[in-house]
Structure formats: C-alpha cells, structure tokens
C-alpha positions in Angstrom: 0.0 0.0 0.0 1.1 3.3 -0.9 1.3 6.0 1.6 1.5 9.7 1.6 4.5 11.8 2.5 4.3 14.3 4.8 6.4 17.1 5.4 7.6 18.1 9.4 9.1 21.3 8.4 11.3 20.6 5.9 11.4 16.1 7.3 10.1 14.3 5.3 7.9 11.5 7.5 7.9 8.1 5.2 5.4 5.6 6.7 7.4 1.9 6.3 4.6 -1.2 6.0 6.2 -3.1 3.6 9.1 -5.7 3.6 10.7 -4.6 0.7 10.6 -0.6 2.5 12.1 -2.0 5.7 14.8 -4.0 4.3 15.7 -0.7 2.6 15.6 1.2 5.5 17.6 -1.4 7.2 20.3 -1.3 5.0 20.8 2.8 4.9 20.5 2.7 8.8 23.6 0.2 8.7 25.5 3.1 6.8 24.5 5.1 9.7 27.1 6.0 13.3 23.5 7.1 15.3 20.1 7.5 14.5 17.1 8.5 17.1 13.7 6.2 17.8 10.9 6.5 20.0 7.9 3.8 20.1 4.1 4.4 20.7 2.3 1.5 22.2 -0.4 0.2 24.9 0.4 -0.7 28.1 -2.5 -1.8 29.7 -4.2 1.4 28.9 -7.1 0.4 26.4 -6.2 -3.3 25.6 -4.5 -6.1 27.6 -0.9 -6.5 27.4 2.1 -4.2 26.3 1.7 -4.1 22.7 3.6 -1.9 20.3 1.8 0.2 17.7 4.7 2.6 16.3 8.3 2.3 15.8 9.4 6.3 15.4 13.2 6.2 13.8 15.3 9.6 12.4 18.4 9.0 10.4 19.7 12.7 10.4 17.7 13.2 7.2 14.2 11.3 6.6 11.9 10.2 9.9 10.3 6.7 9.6 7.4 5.5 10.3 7.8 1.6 11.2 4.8 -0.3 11.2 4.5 -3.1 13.3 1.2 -4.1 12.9 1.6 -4.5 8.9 5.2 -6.3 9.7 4.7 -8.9 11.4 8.6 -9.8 10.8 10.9 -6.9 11.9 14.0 -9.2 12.3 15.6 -7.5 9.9 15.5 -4.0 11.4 16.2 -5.6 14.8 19.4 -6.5 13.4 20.4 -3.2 13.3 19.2 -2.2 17.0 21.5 -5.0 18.1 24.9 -3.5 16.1 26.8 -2.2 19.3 28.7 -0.4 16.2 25.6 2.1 15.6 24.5 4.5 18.4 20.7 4.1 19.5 19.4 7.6 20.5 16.3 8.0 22.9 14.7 9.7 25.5 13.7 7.9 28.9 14.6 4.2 27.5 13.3 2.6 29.8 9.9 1.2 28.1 11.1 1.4 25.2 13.6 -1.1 25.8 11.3 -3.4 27.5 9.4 -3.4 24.7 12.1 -4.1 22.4 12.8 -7.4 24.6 9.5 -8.4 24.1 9.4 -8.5 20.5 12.8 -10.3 20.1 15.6 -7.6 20.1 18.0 -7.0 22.4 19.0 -3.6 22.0 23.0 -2.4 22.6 24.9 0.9 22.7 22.1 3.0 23.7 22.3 7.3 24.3 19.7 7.8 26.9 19.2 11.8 26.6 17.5 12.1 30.0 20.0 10.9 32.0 22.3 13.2 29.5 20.6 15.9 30.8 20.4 15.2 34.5 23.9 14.8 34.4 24.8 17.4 32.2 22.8 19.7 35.2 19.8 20.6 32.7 17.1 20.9 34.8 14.3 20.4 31.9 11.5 17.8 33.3 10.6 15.9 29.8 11.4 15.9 26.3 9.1 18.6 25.2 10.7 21.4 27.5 14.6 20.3 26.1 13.2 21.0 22.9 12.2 24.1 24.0 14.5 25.3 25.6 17.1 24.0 23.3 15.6 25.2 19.7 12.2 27.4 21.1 10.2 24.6 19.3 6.6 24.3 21.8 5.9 20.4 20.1 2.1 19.2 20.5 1.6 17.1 22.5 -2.6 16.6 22.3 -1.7 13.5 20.6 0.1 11.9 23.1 -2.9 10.0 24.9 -3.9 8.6 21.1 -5.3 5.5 20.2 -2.2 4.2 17.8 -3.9 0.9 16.4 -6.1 2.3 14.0 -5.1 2.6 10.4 -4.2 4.6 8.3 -2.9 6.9 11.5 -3.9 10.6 10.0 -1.5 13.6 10.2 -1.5 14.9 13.0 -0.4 11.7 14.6 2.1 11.2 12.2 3.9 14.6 13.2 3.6 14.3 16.6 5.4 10.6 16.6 8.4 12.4 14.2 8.3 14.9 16.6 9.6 12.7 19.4 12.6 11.6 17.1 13.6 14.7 14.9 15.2 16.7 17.8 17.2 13.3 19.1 20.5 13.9 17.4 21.1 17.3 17.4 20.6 17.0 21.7 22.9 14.5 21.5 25.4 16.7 20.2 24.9 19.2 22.4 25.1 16.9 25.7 28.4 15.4 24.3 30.2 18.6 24.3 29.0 19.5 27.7 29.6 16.3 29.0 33.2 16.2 27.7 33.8 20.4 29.1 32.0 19.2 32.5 34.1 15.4 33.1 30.4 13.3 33.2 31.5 11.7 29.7 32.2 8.1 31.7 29.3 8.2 33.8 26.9 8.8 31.1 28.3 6.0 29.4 28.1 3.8 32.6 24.3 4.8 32.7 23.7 3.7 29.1 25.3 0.3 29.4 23.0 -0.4 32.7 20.2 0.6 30.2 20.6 -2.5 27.9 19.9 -4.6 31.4 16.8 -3.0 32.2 14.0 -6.6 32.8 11.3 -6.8 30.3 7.9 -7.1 32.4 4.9 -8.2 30.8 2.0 -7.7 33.6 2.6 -9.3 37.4 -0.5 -10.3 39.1 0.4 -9.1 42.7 -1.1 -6.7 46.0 0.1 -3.1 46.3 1.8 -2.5 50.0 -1.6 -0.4 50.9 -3.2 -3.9 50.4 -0.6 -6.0 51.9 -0.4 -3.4 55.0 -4.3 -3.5 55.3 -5.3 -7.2 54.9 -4.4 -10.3 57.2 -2.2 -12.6 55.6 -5.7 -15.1 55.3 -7.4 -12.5 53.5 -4.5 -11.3 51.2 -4.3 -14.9 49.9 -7.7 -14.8 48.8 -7.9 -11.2 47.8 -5.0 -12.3 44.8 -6.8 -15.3 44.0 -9.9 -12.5 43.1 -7.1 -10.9 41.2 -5.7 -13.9 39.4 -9.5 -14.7 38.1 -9.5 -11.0 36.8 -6.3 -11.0 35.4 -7.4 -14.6 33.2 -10.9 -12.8 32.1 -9.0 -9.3 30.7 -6.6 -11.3 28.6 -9.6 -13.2 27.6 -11.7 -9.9 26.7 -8.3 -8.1 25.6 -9.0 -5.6 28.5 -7.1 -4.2 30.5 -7.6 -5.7 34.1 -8.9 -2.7 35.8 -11.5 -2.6 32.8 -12.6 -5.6 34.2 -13.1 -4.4 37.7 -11.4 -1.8 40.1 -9.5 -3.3 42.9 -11.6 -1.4 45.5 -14.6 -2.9 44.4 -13.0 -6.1 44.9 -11.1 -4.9 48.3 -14.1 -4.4 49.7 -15.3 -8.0 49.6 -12.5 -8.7 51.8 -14.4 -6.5 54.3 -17.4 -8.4 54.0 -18.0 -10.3 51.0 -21.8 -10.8 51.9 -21.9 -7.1 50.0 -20.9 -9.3 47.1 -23.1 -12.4 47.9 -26.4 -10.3 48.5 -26.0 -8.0 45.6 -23.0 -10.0 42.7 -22.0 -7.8 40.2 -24.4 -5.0 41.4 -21.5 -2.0 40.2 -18.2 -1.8 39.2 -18.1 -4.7 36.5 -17.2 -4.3 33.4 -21.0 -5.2 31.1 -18.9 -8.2 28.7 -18.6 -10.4 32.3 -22.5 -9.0 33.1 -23.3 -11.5 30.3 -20.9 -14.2 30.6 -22.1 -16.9 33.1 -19.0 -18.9 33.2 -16.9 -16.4 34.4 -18.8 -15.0 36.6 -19.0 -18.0 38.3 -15.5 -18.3 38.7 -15.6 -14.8 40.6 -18.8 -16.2 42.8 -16.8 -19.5 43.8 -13.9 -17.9 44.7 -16.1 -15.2 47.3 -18.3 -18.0 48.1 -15.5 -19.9 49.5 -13.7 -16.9 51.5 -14.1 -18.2 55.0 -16.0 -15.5 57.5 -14.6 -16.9 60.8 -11.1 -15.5 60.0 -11.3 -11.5 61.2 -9.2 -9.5 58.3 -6.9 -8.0 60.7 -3.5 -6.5 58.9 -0.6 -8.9 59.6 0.6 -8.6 62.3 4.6 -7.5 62.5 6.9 -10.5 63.4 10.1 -10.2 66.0 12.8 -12.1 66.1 14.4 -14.3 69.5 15.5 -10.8 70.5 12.2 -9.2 70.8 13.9 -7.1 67.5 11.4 -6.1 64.5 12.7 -8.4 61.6 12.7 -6.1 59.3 14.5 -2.7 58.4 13.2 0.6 59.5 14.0 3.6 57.3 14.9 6.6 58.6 12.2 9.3 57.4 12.9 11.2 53.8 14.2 14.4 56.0 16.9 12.4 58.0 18.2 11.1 54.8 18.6 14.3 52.7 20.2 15.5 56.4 22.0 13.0 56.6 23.5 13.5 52.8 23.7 17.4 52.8 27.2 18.0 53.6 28.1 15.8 50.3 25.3 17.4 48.4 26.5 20.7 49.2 30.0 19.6 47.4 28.5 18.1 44.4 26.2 21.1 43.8 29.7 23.1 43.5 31.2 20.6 42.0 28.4 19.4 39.2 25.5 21.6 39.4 22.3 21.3 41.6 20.4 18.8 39.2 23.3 16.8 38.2 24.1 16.3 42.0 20.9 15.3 42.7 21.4 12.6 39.9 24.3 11.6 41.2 23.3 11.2 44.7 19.6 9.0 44.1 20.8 6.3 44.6 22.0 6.5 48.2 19.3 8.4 49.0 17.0 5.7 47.4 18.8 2.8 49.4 19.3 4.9 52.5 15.1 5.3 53.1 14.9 1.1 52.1 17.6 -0.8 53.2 21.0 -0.8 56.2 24.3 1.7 55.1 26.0 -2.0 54.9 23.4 -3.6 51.9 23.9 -0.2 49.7 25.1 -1.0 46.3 26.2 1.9 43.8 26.7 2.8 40.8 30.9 2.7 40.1 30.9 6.1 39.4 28.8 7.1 42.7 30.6 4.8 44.8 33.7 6.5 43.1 32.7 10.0 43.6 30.7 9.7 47.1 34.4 8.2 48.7 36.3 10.6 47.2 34.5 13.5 48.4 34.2 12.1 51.7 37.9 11.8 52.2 38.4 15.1 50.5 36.6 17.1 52.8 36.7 14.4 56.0 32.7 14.1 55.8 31.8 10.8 57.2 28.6 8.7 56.2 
C-alpha cells in the first residue's frame, strides 16, 4: 500500500509497511554511526498486554514511520538495534527497551538523553521542554494520549510521533560537548550500558503495600486469588484488568463479602462479564468460599528471639537528605544542583529502604561519594 509523505518542516515522514521498505531502510541505517527512535504502544491502557503500535526512527535526514502491525517480521530491522557499532538515541529508555525485549531484540549501545541531561545539570522535566529550551520549538503534544492501532494513522499523529525523534541527534550533540567540558562523559556511558539490562515485564499479578499493609495474611491470599480470576478474564476480553473491575470494588469484599453475595455484580463490573455466566462464576466461587470466621486483621509485625522487629526501619525522607547534605553541598559546587541530585539518588533511594551496609552503587557514585568524603573528611 502506498502511503503519503508528509512534510515536518522541511522532514520528510515516510510511513514503512512493507518488507521490501524495511529492508531498505535497514540497510541505509547500517551506513549510519546514530540515529534517534521512539515507540508508541499500549500498556494496559485500552487493551491487555504491552503491545507496540509505532516504531518512530530519524536517520539525520528522513523520519520513519515503522509499522508493526503490517510487519509482522521486523528481524531485519532488529538487526540493526543490536549492532553495538551504531549509536541508539532516545529519551527515557526505559519502556522502550522493555518493549524491544518483548518483541525479540536486544538492543546495545544505547544514548539515553534524560539521564544526559540530568547529568549534564539541565534541569528540563521531559522531552518537550529540552526542545524548548534548546531550539524554542513548543511540540504538541494533544496526541500523546492517542489511540495508535487504527489505520491509516492521520496527520496529526504522524507529526507528533516524528516529533519525538527529529530533535534526538542534534541533543545528543549538544550533551556530548557538555559532558566532555564538564568530566560526566564516563558516567553517562556507565548509565547507558545499565540501560541494555533494564528486565522486560509483561504484567505481574500481585497486591500493592496499601493492600498487603491493610489485609491479614488469610485475607490477602484470597484477595490475589480475586485478582488472578480478573487477570485470566481481561486477557480473555483483551481488556485491560482494571477494565474488568477496580481493585476497591474487589477490596471491599475482603471486608465483607456478603456485599458481594447479597447483591454479585451489582457495580463496578465491566457489562462483557455482566453477560458471561461462566466467568462470573468463577468470581462467585472464589467469594463464596472466602471463610468468614477468620477477622481481616492487617498482619501482624513479626520479632525475632531478641524481641527485634525483623525487618528494616528507614529513617524518614528528612533524616536522609540530612543526613547526605554535607556531600550534596560539594557536588552542587562541583556538578550543578540537578546533576548532583542525579548523582546522589541512589543513596538516597537505598538509605530510606535498606542498612548503610546492603547499599550497592553505581561505580561512578561509589567512586565520587568516597572521594568527596575523604576530600573534605565528611563521614557517612
């Protein structure tokens, strides 16, 4: 099928459904040191799963289009994402990459352009505001909550997605400079390979700690069996889970699942499981068989033969950024508020979840936080 061009101020956008397209594509991008990509997908928003819709690539000169829904095959192209010879550009990876996993590629030498700019002490809070600030470009984003399955995607999508991949290269220029005149050149670097290991997650059936913290250990048990049931019926329907039902509506039967018993399916659930008897009766069974004689009291803290809480407490957020300001104040002089802020998260992060003694850095925080210590005698 032949698709239209359109022009991004002076880009051309070229929408790629085709084998023959995407092997061509593949074999200019192999010609290529860096090029930028973004992806647009679902992720448990209107459909069940994580599901990509849009991969978003810019060569320097012409943005692509990819689609996976038409390419059922993208080997080819993932070929290239895997050459540790070619430079990956990107903002916020993280999904991204997960996503790549899922669909078979394994991604290497990635340029992750927001932790560039932490570390590079730009203080910018998404994409959008680099570009402005950068190039005074306001980009739209009033397609960014679209719906990217239908076909053909009109125009305005299609400028918004090259949007998110036109500016890539030209920040990367500009963060490799600073980071070369500032000395972060090796710790960006070490951030980027720690990218490529970021764990693809599909969806994990599991309680939040409100629900863990609120429910005896009886009633949690049955509470994630309600889950599991809901979980099996949205990937059934192609629903998202909460689609399905809200967890509060099923929180409260753990209260006192008569409300269910008295009145099933009264609110809260979704109208496909309204008409489907089979399911429903998996739901029923499982309430029907919650026994009433156990009191959902939370769980109850255990101690071990020392009368000593078996578990960790964490000092409160305020201790900790007390307890760190006399580095902080050095690596603000030394790096720039934001950039010390970066560099610091992590034993902050650690610090409010875990002993001084289990804290595992970075090498370049672990590198930086000792020598600044024994520099200026501070003592953690």
């Amino acid at each position: 099928m032949n698709v239209e061009i359109i022009d991004n101020d002076g880009i051309n956008i070229k929408f790629i459904n085709t084998e023959a397209e995407l092997v061509k594509l593949t074999e200019k991008l192999r010609t290529k040191t860096a090029f930028g990509f973004d992806t647009e997908f679902d992720r448990f928003c209107r459909e069940y799963g994580f599901k990509l819709f849009l991969l978003q690539i810019f060569d320097g000169e012409t943005c692509y289009l990819v689609d996976p829904l038409a390419l059922k095959d993208l080997t080819a192209i993932w070929t290239v994402f895997e050459d540790a010879s070619i430079c990956k550009v990107v903002y916020s990876s993280s999904e991204d990459i997960q996503l790549l996993k899922l669909n078979g590629c394994h991604i290497k030498n990635i340029y992750d352009l927001q932790i560039a700019a932490k570390l590079c002490n730009h203080n910018a809070n998404s994409f959008s505001d680099l570009v402005k600030v950068m190039f005074n470009v306001e980009i739209d984003k009033s397609m960014q909550r679209s719906n990217w399955r239908p076909r053909p995607l009109n125009k305005a999508q299609q400028i918004y997605a090259s949007n998110d991949v036109i500016w890539l290269l030209k920040i990367k220029d500009i963060f490799t400079k600073t980071a070369e005149e500032t000395g972060v050149t090796s710790m960006i670097e070490e951030e980027n390979i720690l990218c490529q290991e970021v764990v693809a997650t599909m969806y994990t059936v599991k309680l939040s700690a409100k629900q863990k913290a609120t429910n005896s250990n009886y009633h949690q048990k049955e509470l994630l069996k309600l889950f599991h049931i809901r979980n099996k019926i949205a990937e059934q329907y192609n629903l998202p889970p909460f689609q399905v039902v809200a967890d509060d509506t099923l929180e409260e039967i753990m209260g006192d699942k008569n409300i269910f018993l008295n009145h099933p399916f009264k609110k809260g659930y979704c109208g496909k499981l309204l008409n489907d008897d089979s399911n429903k009766q998996l739901f029923y069974d499982a309430v029907f068989s919650i026994d009433v004689n156990i009191e959902n009291l939370p769980a109850k803290k255990t101690y071990n033969n020392n009368g000593e809480r078996n578990y960790y407490k964490a000092p409160s957020k305020e201790t900790v950024e007390n307890y760190c300001k006399k580095i902080s104040d050095v690596l603000v002089k030394d790096f720039g508020g934001t950039s010390a802020e970066y560099i610091l998260r992590g034993l902050k992060k650690s610090l409010l979840t875990m002993p001084y003694n289990e804290i595992k850095l970075r090498n370049y925080q672990q590198q930086i936080i000792t020598e600044t210590c024994t520099r200026f005698d501070i003592e953690l």
